[in-house]
C-alpha positions in Angstrom: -27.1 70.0 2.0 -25.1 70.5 5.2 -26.1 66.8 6.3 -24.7 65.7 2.8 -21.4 67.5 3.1 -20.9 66.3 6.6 -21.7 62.9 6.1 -19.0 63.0 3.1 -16.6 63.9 5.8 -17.0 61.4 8.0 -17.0 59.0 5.5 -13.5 60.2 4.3 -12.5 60.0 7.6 -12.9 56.3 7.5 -9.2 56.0 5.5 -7.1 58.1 7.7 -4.8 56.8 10.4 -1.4 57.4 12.2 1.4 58.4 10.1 3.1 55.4 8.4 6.7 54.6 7.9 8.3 54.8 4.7 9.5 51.0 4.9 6.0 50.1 5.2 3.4 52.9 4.4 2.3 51.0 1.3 1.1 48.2 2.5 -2.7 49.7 2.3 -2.0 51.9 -0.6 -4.7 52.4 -3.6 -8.3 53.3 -3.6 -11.0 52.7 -1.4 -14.7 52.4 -1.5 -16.5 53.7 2.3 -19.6 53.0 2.9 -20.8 54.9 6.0 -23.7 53.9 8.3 -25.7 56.8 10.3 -26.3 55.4 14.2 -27.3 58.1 16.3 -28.0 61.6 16.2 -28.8 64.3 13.2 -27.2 62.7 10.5 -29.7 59.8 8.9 -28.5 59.5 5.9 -25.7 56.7 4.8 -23.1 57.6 2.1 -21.1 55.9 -0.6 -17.6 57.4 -1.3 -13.7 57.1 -2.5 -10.6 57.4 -0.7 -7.1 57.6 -1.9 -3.9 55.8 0.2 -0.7 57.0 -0.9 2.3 55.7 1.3 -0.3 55.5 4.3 -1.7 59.0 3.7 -5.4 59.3 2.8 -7.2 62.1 0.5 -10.6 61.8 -0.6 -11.1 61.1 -4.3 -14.4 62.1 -5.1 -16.4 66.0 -6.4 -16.8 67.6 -3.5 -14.6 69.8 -1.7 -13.6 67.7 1.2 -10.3 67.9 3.0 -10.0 64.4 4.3 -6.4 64.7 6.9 -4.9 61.0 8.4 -3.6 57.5 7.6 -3.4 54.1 7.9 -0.6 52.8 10.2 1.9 49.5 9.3 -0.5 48.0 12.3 -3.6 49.1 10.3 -4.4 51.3 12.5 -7.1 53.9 10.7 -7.0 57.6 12.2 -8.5 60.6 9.9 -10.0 63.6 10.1 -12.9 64.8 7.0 -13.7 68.3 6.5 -15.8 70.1 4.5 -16.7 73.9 5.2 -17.5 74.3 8.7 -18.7 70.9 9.2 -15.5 68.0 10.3 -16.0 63.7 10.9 -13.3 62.1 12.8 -13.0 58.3 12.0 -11.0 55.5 13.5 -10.5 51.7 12.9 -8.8 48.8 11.6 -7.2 47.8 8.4 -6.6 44.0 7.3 -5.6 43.1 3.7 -8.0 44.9 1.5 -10.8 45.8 4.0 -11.3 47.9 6.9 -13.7 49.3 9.6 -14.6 51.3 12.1 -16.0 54.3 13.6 -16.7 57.6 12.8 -18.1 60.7 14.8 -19.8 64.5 14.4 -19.5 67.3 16.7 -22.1 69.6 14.7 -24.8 67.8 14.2 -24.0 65.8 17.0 -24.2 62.8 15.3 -22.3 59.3 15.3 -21.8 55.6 13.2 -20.2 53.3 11.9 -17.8 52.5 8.4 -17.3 49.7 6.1 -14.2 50.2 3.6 -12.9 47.9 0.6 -9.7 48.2 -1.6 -11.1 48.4 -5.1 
């Protein structure tokens, strides 16, 4: 169940990026659906989950506890941080219109892939 939770994370990490302006920090506002990809490493399973962008701040908007840190930029720009217990996914990519993509990475399992997101 570790796997599960961390792969949550990194998932969530997928919406995250620099801190946005106000004059333009809801440009990639509403809910996203991630779709996350295991590459290499401990983590072989691939997970399906919902973000939150609120004035270029992402949570995650699903059931488990997961504290999902970060933004999405007025660039696009994607920077966040998933966390859940012990067990933390940094993500990082691009945003255009209502999809994005990228990047994400596991220190413990040391694991790493990629991310697929779509406004819904």
């Amino acid at each position: 169940m570790g796997r599960l939770h961390l792969s949550l994370a990194a998932l969530a990490l997928i919406a995250a990026a620099v801190p946005a302006h106000a004059d333009n920090a809801k440009r990639f506002d509403g809910t996203w659906s991630i779709r996350t990809s295991a590459e290499t490493g401990d983590c072989n399973k691939n997970y399906d989950f919902k973000l939150s962008v609120k004035g270029g701040k992402v949570a995650y908007a699903g059931f488990w506890p997961v504290k999902a840190t970060g933004g999405i930029n007025k660039l696009g720009a994607v920077r966040m941080t998933l966390a859940h217990g012990h067990h933390k996914v940094s993500a990082a990519g691009l945003a255009e219109g209502d999809q994005a993509s990228g990047d994400w990475t596991s220190p413990n399992p040391k694991c790493s892939g990629s991310w697929f997101a779509k406004r819904i």
